[in-house]
C-alpha positions in Angstrom: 69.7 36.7 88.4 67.6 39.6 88.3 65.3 39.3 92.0 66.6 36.4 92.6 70.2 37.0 93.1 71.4 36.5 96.6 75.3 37.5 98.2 74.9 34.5 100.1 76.3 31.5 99.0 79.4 29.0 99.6 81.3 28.8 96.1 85.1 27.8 94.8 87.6 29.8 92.7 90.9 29.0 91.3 93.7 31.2 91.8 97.6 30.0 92.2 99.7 30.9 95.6 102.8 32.4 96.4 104.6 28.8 95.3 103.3 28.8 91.7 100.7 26.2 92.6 96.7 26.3 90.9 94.7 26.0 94.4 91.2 25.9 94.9 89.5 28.3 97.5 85.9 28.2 98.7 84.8 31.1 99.8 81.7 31.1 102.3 79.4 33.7 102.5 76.3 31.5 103.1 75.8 33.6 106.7 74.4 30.0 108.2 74.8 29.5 112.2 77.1 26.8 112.5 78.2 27.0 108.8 80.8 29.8 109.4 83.9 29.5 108.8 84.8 30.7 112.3 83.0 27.9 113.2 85.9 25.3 112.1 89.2 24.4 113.7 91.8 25.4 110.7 93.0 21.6 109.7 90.6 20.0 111.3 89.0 18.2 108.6 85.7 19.3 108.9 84.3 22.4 106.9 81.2 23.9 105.7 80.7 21.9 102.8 80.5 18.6 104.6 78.3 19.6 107.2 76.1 20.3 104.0 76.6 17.2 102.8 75.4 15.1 105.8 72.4 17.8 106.1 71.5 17.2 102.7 72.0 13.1 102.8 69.8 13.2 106.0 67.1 15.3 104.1 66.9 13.1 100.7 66.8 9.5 103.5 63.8 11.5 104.8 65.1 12.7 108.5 64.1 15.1 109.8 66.2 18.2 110.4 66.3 21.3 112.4 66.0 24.2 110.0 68.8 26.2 110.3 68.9 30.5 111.4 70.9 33.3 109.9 73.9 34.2 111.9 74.1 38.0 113.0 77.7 38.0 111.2 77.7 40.6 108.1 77.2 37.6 106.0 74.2 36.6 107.8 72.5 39.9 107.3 73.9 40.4 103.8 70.7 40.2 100.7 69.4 37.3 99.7 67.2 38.6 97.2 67.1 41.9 95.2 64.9 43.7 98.3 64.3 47.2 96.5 63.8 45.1 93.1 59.7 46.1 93.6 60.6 49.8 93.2 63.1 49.8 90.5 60.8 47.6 88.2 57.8 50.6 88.4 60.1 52.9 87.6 59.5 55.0 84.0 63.3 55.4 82.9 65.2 54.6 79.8 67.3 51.9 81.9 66.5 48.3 81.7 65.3 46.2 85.1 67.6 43.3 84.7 70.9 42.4 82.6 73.6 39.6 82.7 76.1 42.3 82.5 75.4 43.5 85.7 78.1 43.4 88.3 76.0 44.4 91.3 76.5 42.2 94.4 79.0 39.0 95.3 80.9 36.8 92.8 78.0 34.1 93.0 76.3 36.6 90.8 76.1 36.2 87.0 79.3 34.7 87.2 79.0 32.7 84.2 80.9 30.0 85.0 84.0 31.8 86.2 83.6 30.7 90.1 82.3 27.2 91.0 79.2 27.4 92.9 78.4 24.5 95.4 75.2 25.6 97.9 73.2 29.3 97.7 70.9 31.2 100.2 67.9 32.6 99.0 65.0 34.7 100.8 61.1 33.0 100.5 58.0 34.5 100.3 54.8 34.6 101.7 52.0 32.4 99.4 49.2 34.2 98.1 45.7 34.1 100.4 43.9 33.9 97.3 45.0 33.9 93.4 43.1 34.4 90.4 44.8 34.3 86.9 43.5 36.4 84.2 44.2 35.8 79.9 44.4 39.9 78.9 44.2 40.4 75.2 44.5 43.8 73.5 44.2 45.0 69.7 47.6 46.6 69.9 50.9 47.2 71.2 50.3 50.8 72.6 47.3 49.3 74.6 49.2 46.7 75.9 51.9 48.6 77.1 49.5 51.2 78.8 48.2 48.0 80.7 51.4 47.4 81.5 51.9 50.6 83.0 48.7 51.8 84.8 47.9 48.2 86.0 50.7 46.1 86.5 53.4 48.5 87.2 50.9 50.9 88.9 52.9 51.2 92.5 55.0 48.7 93.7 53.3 47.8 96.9 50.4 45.2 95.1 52.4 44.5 91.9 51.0 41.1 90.7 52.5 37.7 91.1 53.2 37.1 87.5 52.9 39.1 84.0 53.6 37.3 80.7 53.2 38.9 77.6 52.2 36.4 74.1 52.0 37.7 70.5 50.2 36.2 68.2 52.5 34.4 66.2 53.6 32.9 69.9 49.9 31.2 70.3 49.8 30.1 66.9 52.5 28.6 66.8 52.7 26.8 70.5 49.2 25.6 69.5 50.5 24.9 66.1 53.6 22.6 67.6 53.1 22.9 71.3 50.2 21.1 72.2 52.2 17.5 72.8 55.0 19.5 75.3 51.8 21.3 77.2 50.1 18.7 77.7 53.1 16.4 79.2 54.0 19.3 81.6 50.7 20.1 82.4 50.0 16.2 83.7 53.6 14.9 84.7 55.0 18.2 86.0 58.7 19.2 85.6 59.7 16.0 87.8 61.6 12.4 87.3 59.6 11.1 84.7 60.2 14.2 82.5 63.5 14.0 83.4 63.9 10.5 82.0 62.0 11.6 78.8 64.0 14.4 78.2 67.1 12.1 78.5 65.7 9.9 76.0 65.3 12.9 73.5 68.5 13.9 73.9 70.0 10.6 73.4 68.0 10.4 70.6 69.3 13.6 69.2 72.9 12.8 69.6 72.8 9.5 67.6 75.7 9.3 64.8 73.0 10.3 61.7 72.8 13.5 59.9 68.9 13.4 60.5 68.8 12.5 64.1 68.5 15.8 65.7 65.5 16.4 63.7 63.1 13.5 64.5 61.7 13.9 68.0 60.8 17.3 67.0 59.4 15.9 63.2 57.1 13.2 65.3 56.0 16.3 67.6 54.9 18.2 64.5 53.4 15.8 62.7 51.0 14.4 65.5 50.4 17.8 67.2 47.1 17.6 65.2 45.7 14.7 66.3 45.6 16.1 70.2 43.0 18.0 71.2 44.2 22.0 71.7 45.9 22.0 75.0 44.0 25.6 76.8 40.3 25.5 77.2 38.7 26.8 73.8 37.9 30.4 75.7 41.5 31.5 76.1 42.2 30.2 72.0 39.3 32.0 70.9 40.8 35.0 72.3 44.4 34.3 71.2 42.7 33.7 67.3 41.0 37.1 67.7 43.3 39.8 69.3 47.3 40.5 68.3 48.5 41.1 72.0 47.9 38.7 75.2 49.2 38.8 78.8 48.8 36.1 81.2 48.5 37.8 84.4 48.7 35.7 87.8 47.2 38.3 90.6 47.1 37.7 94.4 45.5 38.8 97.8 48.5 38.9 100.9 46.8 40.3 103.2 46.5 43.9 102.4 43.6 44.3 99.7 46.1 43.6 97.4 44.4 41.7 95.1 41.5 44.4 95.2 42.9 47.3 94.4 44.2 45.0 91.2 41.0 44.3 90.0 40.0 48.0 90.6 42.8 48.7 88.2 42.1 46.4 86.0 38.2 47.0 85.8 38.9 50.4 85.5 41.2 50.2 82.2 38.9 47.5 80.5 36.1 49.7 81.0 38.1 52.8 79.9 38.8 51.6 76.6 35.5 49.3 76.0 33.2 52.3 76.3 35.3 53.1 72.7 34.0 50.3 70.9 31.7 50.4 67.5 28.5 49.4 68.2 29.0 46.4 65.3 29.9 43.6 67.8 31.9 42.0 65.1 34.6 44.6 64.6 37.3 42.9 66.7 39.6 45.3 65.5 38.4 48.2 67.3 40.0 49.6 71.0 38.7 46.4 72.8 40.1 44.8 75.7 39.0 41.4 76.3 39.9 39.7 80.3 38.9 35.8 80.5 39.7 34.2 84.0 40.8 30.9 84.9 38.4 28.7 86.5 40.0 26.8 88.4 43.4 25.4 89.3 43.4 22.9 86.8 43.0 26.1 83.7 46.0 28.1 85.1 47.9 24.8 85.3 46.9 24.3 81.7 47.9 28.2 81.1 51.5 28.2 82.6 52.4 25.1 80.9 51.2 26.7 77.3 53.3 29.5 77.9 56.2 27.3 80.0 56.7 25.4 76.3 57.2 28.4 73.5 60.5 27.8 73.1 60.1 24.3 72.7 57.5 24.8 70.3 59.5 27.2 68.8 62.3 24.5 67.9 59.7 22.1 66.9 57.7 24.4 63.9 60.5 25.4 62.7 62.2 21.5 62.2 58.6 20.3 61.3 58.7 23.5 58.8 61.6 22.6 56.9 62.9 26.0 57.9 65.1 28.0 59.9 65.4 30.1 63.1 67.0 32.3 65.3 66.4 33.0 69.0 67.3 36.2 70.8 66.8 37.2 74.7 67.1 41.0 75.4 66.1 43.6 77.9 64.1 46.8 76.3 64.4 49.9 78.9 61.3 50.6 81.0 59.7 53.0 79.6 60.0 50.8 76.3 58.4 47.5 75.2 57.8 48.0 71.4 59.0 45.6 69.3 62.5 46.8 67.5 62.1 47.4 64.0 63.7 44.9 61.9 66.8 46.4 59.2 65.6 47.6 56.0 68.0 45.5 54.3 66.8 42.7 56.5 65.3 39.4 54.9 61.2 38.8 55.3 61.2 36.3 58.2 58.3 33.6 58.0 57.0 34.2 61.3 58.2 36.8 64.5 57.3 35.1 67.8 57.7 37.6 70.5 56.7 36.2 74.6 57.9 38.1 77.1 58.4 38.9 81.2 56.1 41.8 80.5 56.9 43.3 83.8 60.7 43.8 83.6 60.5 44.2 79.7 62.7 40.7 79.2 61.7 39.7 75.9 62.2 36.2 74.3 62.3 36.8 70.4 62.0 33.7 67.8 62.4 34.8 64.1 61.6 32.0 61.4 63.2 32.7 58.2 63.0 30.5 54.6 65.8 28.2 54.0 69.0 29.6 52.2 68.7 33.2 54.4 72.1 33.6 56.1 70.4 33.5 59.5 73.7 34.3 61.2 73.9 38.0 59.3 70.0 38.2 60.2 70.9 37.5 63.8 73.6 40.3 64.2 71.9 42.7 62.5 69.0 42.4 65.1 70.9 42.5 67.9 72.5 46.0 66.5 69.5 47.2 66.4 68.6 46.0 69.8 71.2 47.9 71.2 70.4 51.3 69.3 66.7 50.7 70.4 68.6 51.0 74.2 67.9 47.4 74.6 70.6 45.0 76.7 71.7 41.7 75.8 71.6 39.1 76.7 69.0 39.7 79.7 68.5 36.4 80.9 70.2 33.7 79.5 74.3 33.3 79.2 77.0 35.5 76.9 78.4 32.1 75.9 81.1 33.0 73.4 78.4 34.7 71.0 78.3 38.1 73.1 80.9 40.1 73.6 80.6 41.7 77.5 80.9 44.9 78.6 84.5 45.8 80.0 83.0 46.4 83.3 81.5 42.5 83.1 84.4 41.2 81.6 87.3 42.8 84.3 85.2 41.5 87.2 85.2 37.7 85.5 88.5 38.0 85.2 89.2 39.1 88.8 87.3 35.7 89.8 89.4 33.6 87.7 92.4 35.4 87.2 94.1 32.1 85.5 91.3 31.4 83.0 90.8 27.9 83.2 86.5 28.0 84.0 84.6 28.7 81.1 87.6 30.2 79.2 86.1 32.6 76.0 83.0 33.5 78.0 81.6 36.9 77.0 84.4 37.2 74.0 87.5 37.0 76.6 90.6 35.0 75.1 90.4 31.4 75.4 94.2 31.3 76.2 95.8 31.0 79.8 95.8 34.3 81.4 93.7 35.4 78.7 96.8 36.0 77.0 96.5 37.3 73.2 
């Protein structure tokens, strides 16, 4: 999705030959030496996908293995990444950067279930020289977005590594129900053992009682408190004070990249400091406030705060005894103000926006009281999304609550013209044939 979508990948469809028969064809278009089809007697027995079983059994034993090269096939020279992605994502226009109703590029690509995919190519980067990661809070929305614009997105030749955007409901309530989830992801990583905790949560959630989906996140609520806050008291005091944050990972590659960022960004703090009152405790006035990370351990501790929102999300609004709705959408690029919410609209309880600042792909949460028909409130907000000129979704699947452009949904239906993956995807019938 989005930069990281590559034509390059070895993935199965179902279709039915000439005889009436449902087959299964892999198509290859990983562009791998060796891996080719070409490369492969027809009815030999041997194929693309075993060699990559045998590479990757060799791999996880702990052989080593020749990496393999791009062949000079079309395949082989075909994207495997979104190369232009860096220009399109500075530009000022009313279209969005990224969508899942996009049907640029091969079948692999925001497919939603409708091909099979089995192995994918994608392009790697260079690692920073140097990285420094920066907490960015502003008074409000209009300042943030003109960070957004004249430092981030300034030219697309040192755009910075990362850019996520927090609003203040988001740290208050990830410190409020988040701390337990930062912390474990912060010291045991995204690895086995959270894998095996996870497990145990979810098994714990399925259990045959009315209640047991609510517990885990009950215990996470309740002993959030006793755990010390899970960022170093600079960056909280800063969340507690301004309405607008953005966590801003910046890097050097070998061009003065990294300085001509910081003469940005030292250039717009000072800009809109040498506005403030001379009382010192007027945090409401144009003020930009910029506290770095220290050290590795602090951006660890920063990525995992803002890695958990969603989770914390789930978890104040289960240790709430309320209600919530969650809604992924793209705003166009010359956009990023919050969409208003329907007159008729119910009061929510709390309205957690976080954000890929950059390509304006916003996460919303919206807390509402028990009783509010959340499903009305949901629909309602994603009309008004899409009057805004907003997309969704943007990042996560259709699923059978979003109906597809036609564009989106003919080109699912071309990759499984008999309907049997994922069948009522993206409000297609659910019927064979996607008959009616």
């Amino acid at each position: 999705k989005g930069p990281a979508r590559t034509d390059r990948a070895l993935y199965a469809k179902v279709s039915r030959n000439k005889w009436g028969e449902n087959i299964v064809t892999v198509v290859n278009t990983l562009g791998i030496g060796g891996l080719e089809d070409a490369d492969y007697q027809q009815n030999s027995g041997e194929d693309a996908i075993g060699a990559l079983d045998v590479y990757a059994n060799d791999v996880r034993q702990g052989f080593k293995r020749t990496i393999a090269k791009s062949s000079n096939s079309k395949d082989g020279r075909a994207k495997a990444s979104d190369s232009d992605y860096q220009n399109t994502v500075c530009e000022c226009t009313e279209e969005v950067s990224r969508f899942n109703a996009d049907t640029t590029g091969e079948d692999c690509n925001r497919s939603e279930g409708k091909v099979v995919i089995l192995a994918t190519v994608h392009d790697t980067f260079p690692a920073p020289k140097e990285k420094r990661v920066f907490w960015v809070s502003f008074p409000d929305m209009e300042t943030t977005l003109a960070f957004r614009r004249e430092v981030c997105l300034n030219n697309p030749k040192d755009l910075p590594i990362s850019c996520e955007y927090l609003d203040r409901d988001s740290v208050d309530i990830i410190d409020r129900s988040g701390r337990i989830a930062t912390y474990m992801i912060r010291y045991l990583g995204m690895g086995d053992i959270m894998g095996v905790l996870w497990g145990i949560k979810t098994s714990i959630d399925g259990l045959p009682f009315s209640w047991a989906p609510l517990i885990c996140d009950k215990l996470l609520h309740t002993f959030n408190n006793w755990v010390p806050e899970a960022i170093p008291g600079k960056f909280m005091t800063a969340g507690r004070e301004w309405d607008h944050h953005c966590l801003v990972a910046a890097g050097e590659f070998g061009d003065d990249t990294l300085d001509r960022y910081m003469d940005r960004m030292n250039a717009f703090v000072k800009k809109h400091n040498d506005k403030l009152v001379a009382d010192e405790k007027d945090v409401g006035g144009k003020i930009v406030s910029v506290v770095e990370a220290a050290s590795p351990s602090e951006m660890t501790a920063l990525n995992a705060f803002r890695f958990v929102a969603a989770l914390a999300f789930k978890t104040y609004v289960v240790g709430e005894d309320i209600q919530g709705i969650s809604v992924d959408y793209a705003l166009p690029k010359n956009g990023g103000l919050a969409p208003p919410l329907a007159p008729s609209a119910a009061t929510p309880v709390r309205r957690m926006r976080y954000s890929h600042f950059g390509c304006n792909v916003v996460h919303e949460d919206i807390a509402y009281a028990l009783g509010v028909d959340t499903h009305k409130e949901k629909m309602s907000f994603k009309h008004i999304v899409e009057e805004e000129g907003g997309k969704l979704p943007a990042e996560h699947g259709h699923g059978t609550e979003y109906h597809a452009p036609e564009s989106a949904q003919t080109r699912w239906m071309n990759m499984d013209p008999l309907n049997v993956l994922n069948p009522g995807v993206g409000g297609l019938s659910t019927l064979p044939k996607y008959g009616k």
